[in-house]
C-alpha positions in Angstrom: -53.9 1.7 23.4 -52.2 -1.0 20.6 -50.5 2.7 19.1 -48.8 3.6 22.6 -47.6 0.1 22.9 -45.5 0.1 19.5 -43.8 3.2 20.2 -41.9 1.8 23.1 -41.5 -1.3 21.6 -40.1 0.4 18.6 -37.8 2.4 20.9 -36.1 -0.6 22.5 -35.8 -2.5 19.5 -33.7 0.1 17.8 -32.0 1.0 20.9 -31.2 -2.6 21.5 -29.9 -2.8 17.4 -28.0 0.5 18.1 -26.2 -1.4 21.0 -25.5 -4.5 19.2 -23.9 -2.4 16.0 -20.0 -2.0 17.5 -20.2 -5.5 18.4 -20.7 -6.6 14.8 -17.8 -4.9 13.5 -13.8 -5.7 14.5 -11.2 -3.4 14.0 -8.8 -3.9 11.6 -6.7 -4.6 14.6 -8.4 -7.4 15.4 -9.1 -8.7 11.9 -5.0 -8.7 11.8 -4.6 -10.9 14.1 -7.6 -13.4 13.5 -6.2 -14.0 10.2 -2.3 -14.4 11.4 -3.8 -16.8 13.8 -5.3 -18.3 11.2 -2.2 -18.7 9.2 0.1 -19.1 12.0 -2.1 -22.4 12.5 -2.3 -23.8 8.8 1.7 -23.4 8.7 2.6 -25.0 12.2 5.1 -27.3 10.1 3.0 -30.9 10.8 4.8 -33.3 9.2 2.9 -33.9 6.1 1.4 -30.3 5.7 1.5 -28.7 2.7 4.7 -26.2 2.2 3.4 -23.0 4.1 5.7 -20.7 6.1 9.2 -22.3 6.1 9.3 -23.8 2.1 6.4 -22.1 0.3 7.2 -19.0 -1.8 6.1 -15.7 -0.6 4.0 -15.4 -3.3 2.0 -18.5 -2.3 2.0 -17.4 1.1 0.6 -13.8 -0.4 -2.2 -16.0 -1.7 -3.2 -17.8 1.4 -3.1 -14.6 3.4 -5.3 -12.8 0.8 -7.4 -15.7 0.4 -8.0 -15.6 4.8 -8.8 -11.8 4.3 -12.2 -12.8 2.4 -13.3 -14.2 5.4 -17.1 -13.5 6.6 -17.8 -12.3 2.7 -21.6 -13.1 2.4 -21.8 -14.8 -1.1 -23.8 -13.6 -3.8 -23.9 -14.6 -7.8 -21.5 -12.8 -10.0 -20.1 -10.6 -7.0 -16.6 -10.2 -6.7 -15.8 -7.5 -3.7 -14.2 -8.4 -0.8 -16.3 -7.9 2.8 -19.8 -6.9 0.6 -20.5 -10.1 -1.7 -18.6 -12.7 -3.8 -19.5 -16.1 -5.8 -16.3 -18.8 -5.4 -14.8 -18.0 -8.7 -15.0 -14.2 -8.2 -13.0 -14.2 -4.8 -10.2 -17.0 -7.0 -10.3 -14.2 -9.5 -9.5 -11.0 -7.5 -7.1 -12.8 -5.3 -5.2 -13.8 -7.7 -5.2 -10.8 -9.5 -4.2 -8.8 -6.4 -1.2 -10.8 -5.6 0.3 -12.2 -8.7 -1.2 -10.0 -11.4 -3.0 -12.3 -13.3 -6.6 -12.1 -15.0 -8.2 -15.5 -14.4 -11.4 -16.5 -16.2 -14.4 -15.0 -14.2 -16.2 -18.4 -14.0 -14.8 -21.9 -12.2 -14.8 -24.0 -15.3 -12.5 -21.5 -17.2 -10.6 -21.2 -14.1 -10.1 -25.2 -14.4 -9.0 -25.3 -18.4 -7.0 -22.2 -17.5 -5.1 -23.9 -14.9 -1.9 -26.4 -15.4 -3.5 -30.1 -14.1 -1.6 -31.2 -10.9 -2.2 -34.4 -9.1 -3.0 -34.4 -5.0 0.3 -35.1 -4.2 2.0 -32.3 -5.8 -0.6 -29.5 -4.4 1.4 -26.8 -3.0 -0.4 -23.8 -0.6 -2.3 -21.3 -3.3 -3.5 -24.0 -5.5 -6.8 -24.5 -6.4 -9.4 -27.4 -6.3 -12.6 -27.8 -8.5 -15.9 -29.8 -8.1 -18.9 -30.7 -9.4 -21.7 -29.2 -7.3 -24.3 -28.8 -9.6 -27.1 -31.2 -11.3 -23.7 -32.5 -14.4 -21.7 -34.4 -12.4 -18.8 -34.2 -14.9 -19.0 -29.9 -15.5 -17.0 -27.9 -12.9 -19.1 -25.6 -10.9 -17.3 -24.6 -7.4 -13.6 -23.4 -7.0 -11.6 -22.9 -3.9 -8.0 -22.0 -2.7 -5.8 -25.0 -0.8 -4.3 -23.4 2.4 -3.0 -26.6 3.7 -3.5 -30.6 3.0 -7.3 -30.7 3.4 -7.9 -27.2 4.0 -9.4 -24.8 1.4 -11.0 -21.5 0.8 -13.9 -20.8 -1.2 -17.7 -19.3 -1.2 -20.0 -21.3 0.1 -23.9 -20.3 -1.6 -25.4 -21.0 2.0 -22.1 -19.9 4.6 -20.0 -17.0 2.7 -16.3 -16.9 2.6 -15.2 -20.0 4.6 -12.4 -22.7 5.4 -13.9 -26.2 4.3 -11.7 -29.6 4.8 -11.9 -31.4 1.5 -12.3 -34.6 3.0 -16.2 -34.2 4.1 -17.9 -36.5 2.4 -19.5 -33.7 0.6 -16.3 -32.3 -1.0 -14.9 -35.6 -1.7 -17.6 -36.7 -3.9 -18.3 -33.8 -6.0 -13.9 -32.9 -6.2 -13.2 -33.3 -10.0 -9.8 -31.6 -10.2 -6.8 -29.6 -8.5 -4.8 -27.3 -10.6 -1.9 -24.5 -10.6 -1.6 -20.9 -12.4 1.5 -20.4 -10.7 5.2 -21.9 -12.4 7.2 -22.9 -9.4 5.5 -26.3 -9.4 
């Protein structure tokens, strides 16, 4: 009797998985337009936002807009491929690489020595931002990508690809550093 009971059980489990597949996907379509939302909303021009559609260069807008296509990436150590797995200095690494070119160091603390120092007020969409997440507070260990004033990109170990606002209280005590690769600063 306990045998007859799992095959129909079985049955609509998987049928019920089967229905719930096309749901978990989005066209490309509609990934488009999330991510145009997305930016449309970063660069509404607020007074006091960071230089996004009207004054930032294209190729800092190129950066945001890759940066929003790594969305939903589950996160995984030493990954680097967009929609399958990433840590935060491996999605830094190939966006960069896509849009302008260059090789970054793989990990976050050669991405930091790499980088030209900038201060907060001269942080322009496309630049990054460092902390201190793990057990030395003074060794950088997390990189993200700015997309407006208090808006960044990165990998988050327990969410994936996300938008975080640097001013949780999380982000503001382990921050360490902000820095450019690009020359138009």
């Amino acid at each position: 009797m306990k045998r007859l009971f799992h095959i129909p059980f079985i049955f609509l489990v998987s049928v019920l998985a089967l229905g719930l597949l096309p749901s978990c996907h989005s066209s490309k379509k509609a990934k488009e337009g999330f991510y145009q939302s997305q930016i449309d909303r970063l660069g509404g021009g607020k007074k006091g936002s960071l230089p996004f559609d009207r004054t930032a260069s294209p190729q800092r807008r190129k950066i945001a807009e890759e940066a929003y296509t790594w969305l939903g990436t589950p996160y995984a150590y030493a990954h680097a491929e967009k929609g399958v797995a990433t840590d935060c200095s491996g999605m830094v690494l190939m966006v960069y690489e896509k849009v302008t070119g260059l090789k970054l160091p793989r990990n976050s603390a050669k991405q930091a020595e790499f980088c030209k120092p900038i201060k907060k007020k001269n942080l322009q969409i496309g630049d990054l931002v460092f902390f201190a997440t793990g057990k030395d507070p003074d060794k950088i260990s997390h990189v993200g990508i700015m997309v407006d004033d208090y808006n960044f990109i990165h990998a988050s170990a327990s969410k994936g690809v996300v938008v975080s606002d640097i001013t949780q209280p999380y982000y503001v005590r382990t921050l360490r550093a902000f820095g450019t690769v690009l020359d138009d600063n």
